[in-house]
C-alpha positions as CSV (number, residue, x, y, z in Angstrom):
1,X,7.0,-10.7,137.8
2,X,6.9,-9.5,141.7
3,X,3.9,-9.0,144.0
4,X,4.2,-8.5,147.2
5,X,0.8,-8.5,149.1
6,X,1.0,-6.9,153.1
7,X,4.8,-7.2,153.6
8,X,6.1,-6.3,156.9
9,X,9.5,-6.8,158.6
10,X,10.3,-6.3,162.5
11,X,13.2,-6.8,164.5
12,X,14.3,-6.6,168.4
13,X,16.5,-4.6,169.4
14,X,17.5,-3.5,172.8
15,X,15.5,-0.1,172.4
16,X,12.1,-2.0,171.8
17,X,10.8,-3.5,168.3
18,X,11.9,-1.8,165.4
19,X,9.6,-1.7,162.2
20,X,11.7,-1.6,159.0
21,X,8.8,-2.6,156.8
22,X,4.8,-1.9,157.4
23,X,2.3,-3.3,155.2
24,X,3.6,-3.0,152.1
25,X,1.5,-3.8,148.9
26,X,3.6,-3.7,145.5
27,X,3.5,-5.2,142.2
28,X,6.6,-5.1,139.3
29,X,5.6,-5.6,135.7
30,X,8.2,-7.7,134.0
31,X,9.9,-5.7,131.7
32,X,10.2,-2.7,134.5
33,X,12.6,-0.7,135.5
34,X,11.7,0.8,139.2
35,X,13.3,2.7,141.5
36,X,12.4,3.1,145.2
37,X,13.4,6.3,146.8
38,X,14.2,6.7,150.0
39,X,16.2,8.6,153.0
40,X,18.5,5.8,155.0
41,X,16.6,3.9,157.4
42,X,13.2,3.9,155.6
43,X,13.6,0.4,154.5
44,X,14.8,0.3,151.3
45,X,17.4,-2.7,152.0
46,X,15.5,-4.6,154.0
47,X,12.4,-4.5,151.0
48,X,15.0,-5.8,148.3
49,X,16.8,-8.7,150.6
50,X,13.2,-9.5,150.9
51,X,12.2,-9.6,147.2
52,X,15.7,-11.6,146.6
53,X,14.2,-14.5,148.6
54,X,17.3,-13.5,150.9
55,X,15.1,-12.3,154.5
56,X,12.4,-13.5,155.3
57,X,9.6,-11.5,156.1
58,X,7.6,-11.3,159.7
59,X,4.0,-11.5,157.6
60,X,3.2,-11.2,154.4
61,X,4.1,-12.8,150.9
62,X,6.4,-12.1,148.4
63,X,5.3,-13.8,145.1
64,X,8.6,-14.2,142.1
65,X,7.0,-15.7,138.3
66,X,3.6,-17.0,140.1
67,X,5.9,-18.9,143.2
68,X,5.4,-18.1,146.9
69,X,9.5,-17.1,147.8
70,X,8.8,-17.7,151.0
71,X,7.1,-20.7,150.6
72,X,9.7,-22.7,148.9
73,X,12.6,-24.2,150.7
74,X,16.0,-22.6,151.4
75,X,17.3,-24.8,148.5
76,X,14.9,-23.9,146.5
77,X,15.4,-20.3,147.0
78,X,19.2,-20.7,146.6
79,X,18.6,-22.0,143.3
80,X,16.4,-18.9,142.2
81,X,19.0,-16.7,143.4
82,X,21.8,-18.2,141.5
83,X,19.8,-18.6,138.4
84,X,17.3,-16.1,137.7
85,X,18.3,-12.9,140.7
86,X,21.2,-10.8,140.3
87,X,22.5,-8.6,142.8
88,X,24.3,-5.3,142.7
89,X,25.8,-4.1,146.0
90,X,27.4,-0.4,146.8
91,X,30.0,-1.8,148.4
92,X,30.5,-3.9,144.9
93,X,31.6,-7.2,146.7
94,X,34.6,-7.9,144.4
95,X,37.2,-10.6,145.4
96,X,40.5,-8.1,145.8
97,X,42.7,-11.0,144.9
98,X,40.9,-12.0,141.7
99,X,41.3,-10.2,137.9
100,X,37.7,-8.7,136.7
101,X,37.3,-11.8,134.3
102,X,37.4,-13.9,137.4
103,X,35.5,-11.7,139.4
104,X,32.6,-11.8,137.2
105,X,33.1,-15.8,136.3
106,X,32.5,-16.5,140.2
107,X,28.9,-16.2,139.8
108,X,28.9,-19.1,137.1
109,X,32.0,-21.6,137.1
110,X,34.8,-21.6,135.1
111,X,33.3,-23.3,131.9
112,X,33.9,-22.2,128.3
113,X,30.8,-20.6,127.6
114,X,30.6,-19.1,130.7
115,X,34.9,-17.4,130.1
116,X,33.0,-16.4,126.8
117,X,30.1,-14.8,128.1
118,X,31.9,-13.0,130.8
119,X,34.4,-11.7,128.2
120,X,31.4,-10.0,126.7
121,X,29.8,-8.4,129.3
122,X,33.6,-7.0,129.9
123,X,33.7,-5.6,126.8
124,X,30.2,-4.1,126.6
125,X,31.3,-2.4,130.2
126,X,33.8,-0.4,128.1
127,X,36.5,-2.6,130.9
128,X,38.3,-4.9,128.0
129,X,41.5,-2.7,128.7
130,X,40.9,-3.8,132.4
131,X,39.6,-7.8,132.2
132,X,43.7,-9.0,133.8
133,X,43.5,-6.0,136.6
134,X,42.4,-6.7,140.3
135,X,39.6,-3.9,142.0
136,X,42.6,-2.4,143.9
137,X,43.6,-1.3,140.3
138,X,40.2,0.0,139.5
139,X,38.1,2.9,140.2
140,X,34.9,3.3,141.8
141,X,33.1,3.2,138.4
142,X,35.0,0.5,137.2
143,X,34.0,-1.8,140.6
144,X,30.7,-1.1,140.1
145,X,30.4,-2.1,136.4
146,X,32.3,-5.2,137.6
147,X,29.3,-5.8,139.4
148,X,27.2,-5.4,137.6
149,X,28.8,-8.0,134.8
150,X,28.9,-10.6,137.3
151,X,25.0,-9.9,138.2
152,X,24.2,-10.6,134.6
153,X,26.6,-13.4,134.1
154,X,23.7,-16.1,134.2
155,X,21.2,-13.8,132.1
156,X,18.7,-13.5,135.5
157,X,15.5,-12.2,134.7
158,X,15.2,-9.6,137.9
159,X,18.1,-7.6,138.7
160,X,18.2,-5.8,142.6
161,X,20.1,-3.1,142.6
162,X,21.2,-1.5,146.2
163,X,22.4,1.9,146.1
164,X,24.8,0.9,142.6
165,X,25.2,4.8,142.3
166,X,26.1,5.6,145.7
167,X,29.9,5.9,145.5
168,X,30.1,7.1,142.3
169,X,30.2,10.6,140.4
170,X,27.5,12.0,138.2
171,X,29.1,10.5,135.6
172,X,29.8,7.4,136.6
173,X,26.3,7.3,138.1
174,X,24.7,7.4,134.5
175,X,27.0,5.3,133.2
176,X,25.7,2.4,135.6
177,X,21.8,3.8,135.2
178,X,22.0,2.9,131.4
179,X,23.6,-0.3,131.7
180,X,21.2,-1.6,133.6
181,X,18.5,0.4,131.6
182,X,20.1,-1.1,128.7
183,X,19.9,-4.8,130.7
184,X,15.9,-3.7,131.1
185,X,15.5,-2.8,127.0
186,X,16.6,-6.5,126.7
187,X,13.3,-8.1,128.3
188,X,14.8,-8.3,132.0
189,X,13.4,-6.3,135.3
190,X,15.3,-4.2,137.8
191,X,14.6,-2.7,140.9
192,X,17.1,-0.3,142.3
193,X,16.9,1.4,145.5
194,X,18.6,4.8,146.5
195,X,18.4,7.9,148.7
196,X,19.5,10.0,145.5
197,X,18.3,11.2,142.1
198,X,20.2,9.8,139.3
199,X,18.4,6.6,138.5
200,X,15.2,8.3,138.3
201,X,15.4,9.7,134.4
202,X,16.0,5.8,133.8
203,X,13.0,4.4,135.7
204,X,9.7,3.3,134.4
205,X,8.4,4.6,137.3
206,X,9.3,6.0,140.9
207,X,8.1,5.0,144.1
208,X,8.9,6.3,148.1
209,X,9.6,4.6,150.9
210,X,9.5,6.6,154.7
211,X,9.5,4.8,157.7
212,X,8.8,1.4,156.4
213,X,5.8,2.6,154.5
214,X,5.4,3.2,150.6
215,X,4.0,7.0,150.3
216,X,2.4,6.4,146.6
217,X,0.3,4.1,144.8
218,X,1.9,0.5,144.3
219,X,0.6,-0.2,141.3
220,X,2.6,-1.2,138.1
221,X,2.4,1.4,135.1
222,X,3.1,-0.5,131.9
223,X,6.8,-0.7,131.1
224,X,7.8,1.6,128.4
């Protein structure tokens, strides 16, 4: 599904070069469910922007189903990322002006099937009760399975998830953890990052980042 194959990402900045990303080697199995662990600052954003096809890398390949992301053009990727990426934000990105129906439409247009297929993910959320509500109505936990509907809207086949658990409760943490574990049992592949524990008991497998730099072995374990 995803290999990535010496991966590094610097930046300028006006205290010298910063190195958010240092040679990193990593494959995903399709069908997994991994989570990179990390303390803020180690990277963990800047590796998932990078396997969304959404920043370009300084060296090093990213590789999504067999295709060089980086290798394509931007219209190209744009159409990956509408089509087959989903994206889950800790700041949940909903439009505050908009009901949750609409919210989670936005990623697909406002055809039949796709009112239908939102309606469904809405229900499976446990947010029926909510679909006519705006986020200013909602709580954290309700934002965040917002989000996550309107990630899975167009049925991607990789989900990246960035910090989803991070403004939430322990309970509302799990709750997000086995939707998308429950997203993974259907054939797709996540990738979550986070500085926490709670997605961990839902993973395939567990990986660290620190300073830029994975701190065990890259390689894919067979999805469970």
């Amino acid at each position: 599904m995803l290999k990535v194959e010496q991966l590094s990402k610097h930046y300028r900045s006006s205290g010298g070069q910063v190195r958010s990303l240092e040679q990193i080697d990593l494959q995903v199995s399709e069908g997994e469910f991994l989570v990179v662990r990390g303390h803020s600052g180690s990277g963990k954003t800047t590796l998932l922007l990078a396997l969304g096809a959404m920043l370009r890398p300084t060296s090093g390949k990213v590789w999504f189903q067999g295709k060089d992301l980086y290798g394509l053009g931007s219209s190209q990727r744009a159409s990956l990322r509408a089509t087959q990426i989903g994206f889950v934000f800790q700041m949940f990105h909903l439009v505050h002006y908009l009901s949750v129906v609409d919210n989670v439409m936005m990623a697909g247009g406002r055809s039949k099937e796709i009112k239908m297929r939102a309606e469904g993910l809405i229900e499976s959320m446990g947010l029926e009760h909510r679909r006519h509500h705006r986020p200013g109505q909602l709580s954290a936990g309700e934002k965040q399975r917002v989000a996550l509907a309107r990630a899975m809207l167009m049925r991607p086949s990789l989900i990246l998830a960035d910090e989803p658990t991070g403004n939430l409760d322990p309970k509302h943490a799990a709750e997000v953890c086995q939707h998308l574990r429950n997203y993974r049992d259907e054939g797709a592949t996540v990738v979550l990052v986070t500085h926490g524990e709670a997605a961990s008991s839902h993973a395939d497998r567990t990986i660290h980042l620190e300073q830029g730099r994975l701190l065990e072995s890259p390689l894919a374990t067979e999805a469970r």
